[in-house]
FITORPA-415750 format. One record per residue (C-alpha): residue number from 1; x, y, z. Coordinates in steps of 0.1 Angstrom, whole numbers, plus 5000, padded with zeros to 4 digits. Layout:
<bavos>
ronu|u|v|w
NUM|X|Y|Z
...
</bavos>
This chain:
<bavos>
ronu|u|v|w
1|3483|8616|4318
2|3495|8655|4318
3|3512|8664|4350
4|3483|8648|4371
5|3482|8658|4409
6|3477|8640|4439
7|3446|8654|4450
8|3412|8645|4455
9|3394|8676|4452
10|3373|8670|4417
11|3363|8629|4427
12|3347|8625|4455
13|3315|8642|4453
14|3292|8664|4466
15|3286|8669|4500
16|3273|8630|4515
17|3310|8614|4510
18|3330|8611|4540
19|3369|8606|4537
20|3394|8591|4546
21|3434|8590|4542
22|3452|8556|4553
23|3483|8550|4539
24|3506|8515|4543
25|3520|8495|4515
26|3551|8474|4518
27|3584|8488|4510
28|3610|8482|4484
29|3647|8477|4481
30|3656|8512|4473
31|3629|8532|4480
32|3637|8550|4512
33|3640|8584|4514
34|3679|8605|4514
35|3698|8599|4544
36|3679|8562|4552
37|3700|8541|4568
38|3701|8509|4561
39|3670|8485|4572
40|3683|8463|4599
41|3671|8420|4596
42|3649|8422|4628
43|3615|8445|4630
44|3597|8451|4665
45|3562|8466|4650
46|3555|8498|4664
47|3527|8526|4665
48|3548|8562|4665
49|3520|8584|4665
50|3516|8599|4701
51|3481|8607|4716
52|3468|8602|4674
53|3434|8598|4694
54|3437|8635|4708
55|3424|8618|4743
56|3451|8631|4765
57|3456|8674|4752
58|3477|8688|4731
59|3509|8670|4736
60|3533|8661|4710
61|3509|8676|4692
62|3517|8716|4683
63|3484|8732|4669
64|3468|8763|4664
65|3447|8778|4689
66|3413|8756|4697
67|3422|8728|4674
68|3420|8701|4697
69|3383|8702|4711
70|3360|8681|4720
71|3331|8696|4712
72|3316|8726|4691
73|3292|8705|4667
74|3314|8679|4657
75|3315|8645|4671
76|3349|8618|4679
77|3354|8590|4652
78|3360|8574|4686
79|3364|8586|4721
80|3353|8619|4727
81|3384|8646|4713
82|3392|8656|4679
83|3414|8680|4655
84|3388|8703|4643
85|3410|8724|4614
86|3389|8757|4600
87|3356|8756|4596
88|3354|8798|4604
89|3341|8809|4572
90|3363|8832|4568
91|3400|8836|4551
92|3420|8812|4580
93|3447|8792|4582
94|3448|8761|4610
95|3481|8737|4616
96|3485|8703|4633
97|3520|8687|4636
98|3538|8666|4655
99|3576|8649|4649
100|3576|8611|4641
101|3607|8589|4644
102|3600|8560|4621
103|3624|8529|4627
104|3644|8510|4605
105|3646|8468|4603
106|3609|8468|4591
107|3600|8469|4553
108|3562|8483|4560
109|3546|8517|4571
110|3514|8526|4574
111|3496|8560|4582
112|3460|8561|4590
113|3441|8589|4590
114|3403|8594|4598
115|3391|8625|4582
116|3356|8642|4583
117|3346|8671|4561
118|3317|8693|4562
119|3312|8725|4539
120|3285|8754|4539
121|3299|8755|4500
122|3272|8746|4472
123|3300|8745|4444
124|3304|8708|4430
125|3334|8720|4408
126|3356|8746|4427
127|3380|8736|4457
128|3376|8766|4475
129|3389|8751|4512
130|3415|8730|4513
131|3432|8702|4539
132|3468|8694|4526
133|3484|8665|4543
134|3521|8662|4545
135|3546|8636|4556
136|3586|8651|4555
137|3587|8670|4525
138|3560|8648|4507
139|3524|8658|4504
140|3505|8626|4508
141|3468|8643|4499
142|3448|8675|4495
143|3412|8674|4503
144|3389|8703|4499
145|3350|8714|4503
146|3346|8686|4475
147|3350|8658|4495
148|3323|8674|4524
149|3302|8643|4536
150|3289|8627|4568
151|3310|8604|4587
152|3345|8590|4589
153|3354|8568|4560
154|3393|8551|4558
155|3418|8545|4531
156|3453|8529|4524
157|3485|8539|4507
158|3526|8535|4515
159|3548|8556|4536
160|3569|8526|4536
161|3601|8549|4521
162|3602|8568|4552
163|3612|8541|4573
164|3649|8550|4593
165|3637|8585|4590
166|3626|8616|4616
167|3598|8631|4595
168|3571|8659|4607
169|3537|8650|4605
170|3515|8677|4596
171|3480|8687|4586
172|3473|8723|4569
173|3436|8740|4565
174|3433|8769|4548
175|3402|8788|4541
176|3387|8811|4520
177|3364|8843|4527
178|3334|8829|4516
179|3315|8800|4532
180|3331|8777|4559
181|3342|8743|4552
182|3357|8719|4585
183|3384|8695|4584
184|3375|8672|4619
185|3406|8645|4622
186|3407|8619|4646
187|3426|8581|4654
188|3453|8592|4633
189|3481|8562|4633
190|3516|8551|4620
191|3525|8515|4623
192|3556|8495|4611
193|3554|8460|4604
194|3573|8432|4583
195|3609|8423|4585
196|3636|8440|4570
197|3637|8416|4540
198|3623|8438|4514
199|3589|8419|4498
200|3582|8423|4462
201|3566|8452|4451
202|3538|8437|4446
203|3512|8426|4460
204|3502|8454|4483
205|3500|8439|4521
206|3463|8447|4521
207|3458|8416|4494
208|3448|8383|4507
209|3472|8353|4492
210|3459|8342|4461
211|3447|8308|4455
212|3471|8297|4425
213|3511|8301|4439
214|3528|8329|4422
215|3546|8306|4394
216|3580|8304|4383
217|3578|8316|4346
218|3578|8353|4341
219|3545|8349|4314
220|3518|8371|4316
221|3486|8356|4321
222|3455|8353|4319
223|3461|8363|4279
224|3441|8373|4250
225|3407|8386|4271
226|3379|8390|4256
227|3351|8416|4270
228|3315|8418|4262
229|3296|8444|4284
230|3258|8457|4279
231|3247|8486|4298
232|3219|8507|4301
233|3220|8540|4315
234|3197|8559|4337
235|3178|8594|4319
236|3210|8611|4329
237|3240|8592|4317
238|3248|8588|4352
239|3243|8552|4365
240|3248|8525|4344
241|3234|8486|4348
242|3238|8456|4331
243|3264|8425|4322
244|3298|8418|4317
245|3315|8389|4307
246|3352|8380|4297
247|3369|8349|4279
248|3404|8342|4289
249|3433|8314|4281
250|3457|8311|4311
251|3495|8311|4287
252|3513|8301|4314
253|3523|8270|4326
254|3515|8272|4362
255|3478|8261|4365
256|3459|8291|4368
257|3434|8283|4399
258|3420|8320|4401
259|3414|8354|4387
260|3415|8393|4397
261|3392|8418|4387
262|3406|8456|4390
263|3377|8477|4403
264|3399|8506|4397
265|3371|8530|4403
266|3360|8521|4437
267|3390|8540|4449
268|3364|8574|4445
269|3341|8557|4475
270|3337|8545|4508
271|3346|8509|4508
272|3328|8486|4509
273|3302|8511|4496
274|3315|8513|4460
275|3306|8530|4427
276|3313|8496|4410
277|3290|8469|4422
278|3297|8435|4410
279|3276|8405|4421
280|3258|8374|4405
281|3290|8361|4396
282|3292|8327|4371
283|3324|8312|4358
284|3337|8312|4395
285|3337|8321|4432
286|3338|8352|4443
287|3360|8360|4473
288|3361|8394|4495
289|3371|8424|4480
290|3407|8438|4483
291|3434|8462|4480
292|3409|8489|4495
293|3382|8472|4476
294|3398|8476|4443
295|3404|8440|4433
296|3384|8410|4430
297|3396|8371|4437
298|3376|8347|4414
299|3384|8310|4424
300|3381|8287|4393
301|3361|8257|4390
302|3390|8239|4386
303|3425|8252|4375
304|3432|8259|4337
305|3463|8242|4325
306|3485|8257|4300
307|3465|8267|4266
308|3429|8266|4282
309|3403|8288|4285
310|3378|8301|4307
311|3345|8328|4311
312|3338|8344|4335
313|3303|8369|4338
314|3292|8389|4363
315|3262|8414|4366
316|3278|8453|4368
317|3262|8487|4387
318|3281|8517|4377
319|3276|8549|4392
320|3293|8584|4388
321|3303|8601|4415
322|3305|8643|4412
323|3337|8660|4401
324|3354|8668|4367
325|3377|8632|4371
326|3386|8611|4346
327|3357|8593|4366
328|3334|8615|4377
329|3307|8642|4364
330|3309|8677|4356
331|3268|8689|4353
332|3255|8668|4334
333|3288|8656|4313
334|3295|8620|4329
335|3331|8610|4324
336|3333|8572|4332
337|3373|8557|4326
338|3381|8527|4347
339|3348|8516|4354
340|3349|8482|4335
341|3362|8453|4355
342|3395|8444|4340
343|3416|8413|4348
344|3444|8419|4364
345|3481|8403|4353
346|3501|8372|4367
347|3539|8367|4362
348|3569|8359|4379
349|3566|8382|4404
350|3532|8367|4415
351|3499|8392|4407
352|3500|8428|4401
353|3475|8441|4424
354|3490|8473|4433
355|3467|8503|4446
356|3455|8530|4430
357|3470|8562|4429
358|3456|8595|4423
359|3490|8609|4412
360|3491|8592|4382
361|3481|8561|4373
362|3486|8523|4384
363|3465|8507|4351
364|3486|8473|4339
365|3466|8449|4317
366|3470|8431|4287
367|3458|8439|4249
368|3422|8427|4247
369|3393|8426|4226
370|3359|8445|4236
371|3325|8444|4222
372|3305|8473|4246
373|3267|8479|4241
374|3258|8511|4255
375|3219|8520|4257
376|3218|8554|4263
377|3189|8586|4263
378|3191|8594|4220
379|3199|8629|4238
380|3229|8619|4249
381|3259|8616|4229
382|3283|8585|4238
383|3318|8591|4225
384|3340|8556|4232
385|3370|8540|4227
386|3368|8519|4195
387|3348|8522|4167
388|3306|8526|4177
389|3277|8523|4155
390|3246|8540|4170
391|3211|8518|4166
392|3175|8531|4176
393|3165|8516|4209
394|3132|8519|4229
395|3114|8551|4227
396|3133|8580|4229
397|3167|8554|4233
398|3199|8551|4212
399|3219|8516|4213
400|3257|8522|4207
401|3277|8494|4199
402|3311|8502|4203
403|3339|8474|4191
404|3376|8474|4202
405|3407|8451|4192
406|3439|8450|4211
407|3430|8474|4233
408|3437|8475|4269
409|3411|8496|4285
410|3377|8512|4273
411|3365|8542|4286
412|3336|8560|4274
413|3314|8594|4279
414|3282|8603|4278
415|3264|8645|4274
416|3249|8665|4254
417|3285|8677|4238
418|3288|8692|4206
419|3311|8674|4184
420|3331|8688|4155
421|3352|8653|4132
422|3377|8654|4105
423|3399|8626|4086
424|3438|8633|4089
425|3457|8632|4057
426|3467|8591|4071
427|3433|8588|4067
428|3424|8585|4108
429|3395|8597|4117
430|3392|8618|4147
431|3364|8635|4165
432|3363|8661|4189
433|3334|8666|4215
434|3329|8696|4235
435|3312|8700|4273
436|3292|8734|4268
437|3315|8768|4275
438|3340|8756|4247
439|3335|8776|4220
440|3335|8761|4183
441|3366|8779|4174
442|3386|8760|4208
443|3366|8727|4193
444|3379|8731|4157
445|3416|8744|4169
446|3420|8707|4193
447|3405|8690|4161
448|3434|8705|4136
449|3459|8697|4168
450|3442|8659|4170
451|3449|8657|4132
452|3482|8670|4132
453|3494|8649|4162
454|3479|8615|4153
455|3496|8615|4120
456|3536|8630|4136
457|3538|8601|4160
458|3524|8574|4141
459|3549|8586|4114
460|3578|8583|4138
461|3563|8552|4159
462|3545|8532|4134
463|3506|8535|4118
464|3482|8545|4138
465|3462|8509|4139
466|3427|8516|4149
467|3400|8534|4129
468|3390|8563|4153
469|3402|8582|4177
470|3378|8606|4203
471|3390|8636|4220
472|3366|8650|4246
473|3370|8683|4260
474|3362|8703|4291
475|3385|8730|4309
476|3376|8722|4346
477|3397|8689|4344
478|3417|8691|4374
479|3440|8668|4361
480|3449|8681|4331
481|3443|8651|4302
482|3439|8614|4304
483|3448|8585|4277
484|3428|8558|4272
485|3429|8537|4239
486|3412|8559|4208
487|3397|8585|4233
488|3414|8608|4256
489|3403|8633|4280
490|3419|8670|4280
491|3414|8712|4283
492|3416|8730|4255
493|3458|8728|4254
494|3475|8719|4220
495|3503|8707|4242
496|3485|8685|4265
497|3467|8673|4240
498|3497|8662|4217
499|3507|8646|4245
500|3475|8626|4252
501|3476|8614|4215
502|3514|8604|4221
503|3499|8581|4246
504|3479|8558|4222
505|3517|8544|4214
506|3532|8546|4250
507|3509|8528|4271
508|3483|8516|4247
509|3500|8501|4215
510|3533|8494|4237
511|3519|8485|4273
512|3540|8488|4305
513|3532|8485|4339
514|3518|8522|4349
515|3522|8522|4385
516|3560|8503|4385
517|3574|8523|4354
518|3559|8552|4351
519|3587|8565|4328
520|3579|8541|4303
521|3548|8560|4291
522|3553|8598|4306
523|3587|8600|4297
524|3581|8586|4266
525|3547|8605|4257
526|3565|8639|4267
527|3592|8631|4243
528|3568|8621|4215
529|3551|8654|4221
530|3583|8677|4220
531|3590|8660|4185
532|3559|8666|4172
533|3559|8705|4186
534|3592|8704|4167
535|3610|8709|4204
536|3647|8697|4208
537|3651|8699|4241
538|3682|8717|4242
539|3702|8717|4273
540|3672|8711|4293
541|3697|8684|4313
542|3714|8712|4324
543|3690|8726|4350
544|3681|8689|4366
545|3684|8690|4400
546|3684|8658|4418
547|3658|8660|4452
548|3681|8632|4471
549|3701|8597|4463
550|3670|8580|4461
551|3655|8601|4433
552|3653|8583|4398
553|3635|8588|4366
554|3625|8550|4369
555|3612|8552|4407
556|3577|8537|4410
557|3546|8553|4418
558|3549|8542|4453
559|3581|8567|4456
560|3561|8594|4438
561|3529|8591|4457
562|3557|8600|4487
563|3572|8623|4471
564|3541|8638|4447
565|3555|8673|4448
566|3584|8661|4420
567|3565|8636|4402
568|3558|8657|4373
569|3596|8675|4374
570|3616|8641|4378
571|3591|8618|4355
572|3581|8643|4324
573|3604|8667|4326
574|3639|8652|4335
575|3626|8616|4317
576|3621|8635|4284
577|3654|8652|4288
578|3667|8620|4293
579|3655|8608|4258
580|3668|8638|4240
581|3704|8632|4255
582|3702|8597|4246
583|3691|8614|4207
584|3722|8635|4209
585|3746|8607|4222
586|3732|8583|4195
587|3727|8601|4166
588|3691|8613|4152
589|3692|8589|4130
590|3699|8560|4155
591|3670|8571|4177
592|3643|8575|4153
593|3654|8538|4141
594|3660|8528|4178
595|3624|8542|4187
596|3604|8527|4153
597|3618|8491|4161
598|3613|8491|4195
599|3575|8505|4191
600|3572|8475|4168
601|3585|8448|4185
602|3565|8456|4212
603|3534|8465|4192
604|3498|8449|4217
605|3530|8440|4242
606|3546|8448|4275
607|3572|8472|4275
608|3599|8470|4302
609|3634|8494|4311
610|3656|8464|4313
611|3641|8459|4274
612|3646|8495|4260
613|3681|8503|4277
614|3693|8464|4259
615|3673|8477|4228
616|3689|8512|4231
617|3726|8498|4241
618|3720|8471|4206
619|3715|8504|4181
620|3748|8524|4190
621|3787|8512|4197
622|3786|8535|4224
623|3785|8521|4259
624|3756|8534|4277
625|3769|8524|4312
626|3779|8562|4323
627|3744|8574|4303
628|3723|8552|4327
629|3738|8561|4358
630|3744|8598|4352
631|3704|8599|4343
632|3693|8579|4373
633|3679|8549|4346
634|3677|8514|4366
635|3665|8483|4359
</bavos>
């Protein structure tokens, strides 16, 4: 993804969705902010927030004037005050804050936040009011008059590298001239838990223990899934029913006793009232959802030894919430990425059942095959990863049957776009479809820049391996672009969409784990991209300028979604630099060699940084030692 920011203003839908900003994960060796000290062995679990119920005044709470109320029109999440931020409907600004001190010894933080929002806006695509969040120097979240809704709704994410620190907590509302739009806050809480042993990153606290024992070996498994999915859409592309199923051969061997499905998409609801509904389960037990009902435990009849298979099926409810997102709907364009159930991963370090992140993305799964059946309105156009083949349905129905090898994800839209296709001279073919308010000269420009990218990197990175690839377009993304396998999602930007198409090698062809090594694909697609825009990327190491000790190219999202505000500076633009130093140090030659190989050797596999900087070190005499460190690469 382009530069994507940690906001939630395009997601969550029109007014009727409540929100809700909790945020606890546990910590990591390394991840604590400048100036940590060092965790102590012992943790005594505290809550740091004071009067986070707003029960008792003002105090330690500094505000603006008639924030704290308890009345007005708005109601308590509980008890009978609140923080009641705007809502004048006028140009206004409101502030909350208060000073935390957040001890050391424990490896867990968690800030909860109950947040209400109601608007007088009508706008479903404009942010016109907005609620920024802020822990330290980190903003955590921005909400706006998109997210308006009734009730209090809660979420979870890590603060976990503030721990040791003395951090200002502190809400900000700011509002336009036009309508008014409230921001009511209430039971706001920060709790430390866990002992000062660092856990692994994975998984998330808020994840039951799985049935099967996180095994020894470091394979990845399940392997080689298979998906078959058939939906049917509603008159508007909007909500989709039907079945999925997937096939799966467990290539470790540790007995595999269960499974996890990654509802990525539920992220954009209220849990446990979901956009993804999955129920009628075969092949296994379901257990509770998890991981802010984002992941799925499936117990096994019986455990699979090493080499043998298993199926299981499940009946699906898709439904796409407002908002330009890379899962969401913009009029009556319905953007649906994520949406399909996916297995999540098993290795050494146990399962990968990390949260979501808005900030960029936490997406780790394995190559896999899909065969997708989407029956669809005939009026609607259904661009897809993979190569589709369109069939007459019922009356007034289209059946697309869209067919995918060694992918690992499938995404898919559905509108009445306009499309404009052509072949690149490597003999790809490449479409381009259009929300309306793109004219056909934009259309036909992204086309010639699709045609011309596809064929740069898969010159420098290895052939292009799949038949197709869809680009579809609309300029109120918020996000900028989004990669999945063959189809991305982007504004009419030659540069972000260069750098979308670099993603079909960094992250689809050569996987990594998204929300551990982000650098693996952004760095990596940012590169691509500056090669293909014939960009060197001269002395653009000279103006790096490092936040703190703690700041690395190779931090995880965890750090970033703490420190979201240089995300896009540290993991594009410093990890790109990074790469074109490494070109200079090596030799051109060396590093289109060293880059072709790798791409290969891990073609439909798992990329890692311990691999590359061992791959990098084996193509030149030079030590790379001093490179590593001086350009904040571990691991």
């Amino acid at each position: 993804m382009r530069k994507r920011l940690l906001s939630l203003m395009a997601g969550a839908g029109a007014a009727g969705l409540a929100l809700a900003v909790s945020l606890g994960v546990a910590g990591t060796a390394g991840a604590t902010g400048a100036g940590a000290p060092a965790r102590a062995a012992a943790c005594a679990p505290a809550q740091v927030v004071g009067n986070g119920g707003f029960e008792s005044g003002t105090s330690p709470w500094t505000a603006s004037s008639g924030v704290i109320t308890s009345g007005g029109g708005q109601s308590a999440h509980s008890g009978s005050a609140f923080a009641w931020l705007n809502g004048y409907g006028s140009s206004h600004t409101d502030t909350l804050s208060q000073s935390v001190a957040i001890p050391a010894g424990c490896s867990a933080a968690s800030l909860t936040v109950w947040v209400h929002v109601d608007t007088a806006e009508t706008t479903t695509t404009t942010a016109y009011d907005k609620l920024t969040v802020k822990l330290g120097s980190g903003t955590l979240a921005t909400y706006s008059n998109l997210n308006a809704g009734t009730g209090y709704v809660q979420r979870t994410f890590d603060v976990s590298a503030y721990l040791g620190q003395n951090v200002s907590l502190a809400f900000s509302g700011t509002e336009d001239s036009g309508l008014q739009t409230s921001f009511v806050l209430d039971d706001v809480s920060l709790t430390t838990s866990g002992d000062g042993t660092p856990p692994p990153t994975t998984p998330p606290p808020t994840t039951p223990p799985p049935t099967t024992p996180p095994p020894a070996d470091s394979t990845r498994t399940p392997a080689a899934p298979g998906y078959t999915v058939s939906l049917s859409s509603d008159a508007t592309g909007v909500t989709w029913t039907g079945h999925e199923s997937v096939t799966f051969t467990n290539a470790s061997p540790s007995p595999l006793g269960d499974v996890y499905l990654r509802l990525w998409d539920n992220y954009h609801g209220s849990c446990p009232t979901t956009p993804i509904t999955v129920t009628n389960v075969s092949g296994g037990t379901a257990g509770a959802l998890s991981v802010g009902c984002t992941a799925l435990d499936i117990t096994l009849p019986a455990p699979l030894a090493q080499g043998q298979s298993g199926t299981v099926g499940f009946d699906l409810r898709i439904v796409v919430p407002s908002g330009a997102d890379r899962f969401g709907r913009d009029g009556a364009f319905s953007f649906i990425g994520n949406a399909l159930p996916l297995l999540a991963i098993r290795d050494g370090a146990g399962w990968h059942l990390d949260p979501y992140t808005n900030n960029g993305e936490s997406f780790y799964s394995l190559a896999a095959d899909f065969r997708v059946t989407l029956d669809h309105p005939t009026g609607l156009q259904v661009p897809a990863t993979g190569t589709s083949v369109d069939t007459p349905g019922a009356s007034g129905r289209t059946v697309t049957t869209a067919t995918a090898t060694k992918v690992r994800d499938f995404a898919w839209a559905a509108g009445a776009f306009s499309k404009v296709s052509g072949t690149s001279p490597a003999g790809v073919k490449v479409n381009v479809y259009a929300v309306s308010g793109i004219s056909s000269a934009n259309a036909q420009s992204m086309l010639t820049t699709s045609i011309s990218a596809v064929d740069a990197h898969a010159g420098r990175f290895g052939a292009y391996p799949y038949a197709e690839v869809d680009a579809v377009l609309d300029n109120n993304f918020w996000f900028g672009g989004m990669e999945y396998p063959g189809f991305v999602l982007d504004l009419v930007d030659s540069t972000a969409l260069t750098h979308e198409l670099g993603h079909q090698w960094w992250y689809g062809i050569v996987g990594d784990d998204e929300y551990n090594n982000p650098w693996l694909d952004e760095s990596f697609a940012d590169y691509s991209t500056d090669l293909a825009l014939g960009k060197t990327g001269t002395n653009c190491w000279s103006s790096v300028s490092w936040a703190s000790s703690s700041e690395k190219i190779t931090n995880s999202m965890a750090y970033w979604d703490a420190h979201s505000s240089r995300y896009s500076t540290v993991v594009y633009g410093y990890g790109k630099c990074a790469l074109h130093d490494l070109r200079r140090l090596i030799g051109d030659s060396a590093m289109t060699s060293l880059l072709r190989s790798y791409a290969q050797a891990h073609w439909y596999g798992v990329s890692t940084t311990a691999e590359f900087k061992a791959a990098a070190q084996a193509a030149t005499s030079t030590d790379l030692t001093s490179f590593w460190s001086t350009h904040r690469i571990d691991g």
